[in-house]
Every structure is written in structure tokens, then in C-alpha cells.
N, C-alpha and C positions, 0 to 999 in steps of 0.2 A: 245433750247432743241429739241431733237427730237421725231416726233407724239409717238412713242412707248415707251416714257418716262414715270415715275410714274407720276400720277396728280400733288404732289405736288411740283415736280419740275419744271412740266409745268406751273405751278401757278405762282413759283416766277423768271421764264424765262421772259425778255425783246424779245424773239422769239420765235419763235415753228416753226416749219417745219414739213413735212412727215414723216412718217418714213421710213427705208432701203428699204422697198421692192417695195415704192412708188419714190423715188431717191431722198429723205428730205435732203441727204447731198449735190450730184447735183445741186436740187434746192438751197441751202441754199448757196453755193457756186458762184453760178452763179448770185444769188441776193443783196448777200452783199461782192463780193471780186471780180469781175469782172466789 
């Protein structure tokens, strides 16, 4: 999920990452696909 997710999705997320304005996709990207 990403940080600027509701809570309760970030609850039942296996991840969390940043959010957009911090580059949570980037990072998420570059952590689990690279």
C-alpha cells in the first residue's frame, strides 16, 4: 500500500511504502522488482 493509504488498508498490506510525494512507488519499485 502506499503511506497515503487509509489505515485500514495499510493494516491489511504485506507493504507499505511512501507515499507519491516522497517516491513510495520508486522506492517500492526499485525494492521489490529490481
Amino acid at each position: 500500500a502506499m503511506g497515503n493509504a487509509m489505515e485500514h488498508v495499510k493494516e491489511e498490506a504485506d507493504v507499505v511504502t511512501d507515499d507519491v510525494e516522497n517516491d513510495g512507488l520508486a522506492k517500492a519499485i526499485y525494492e521489490y522488482v529490481l
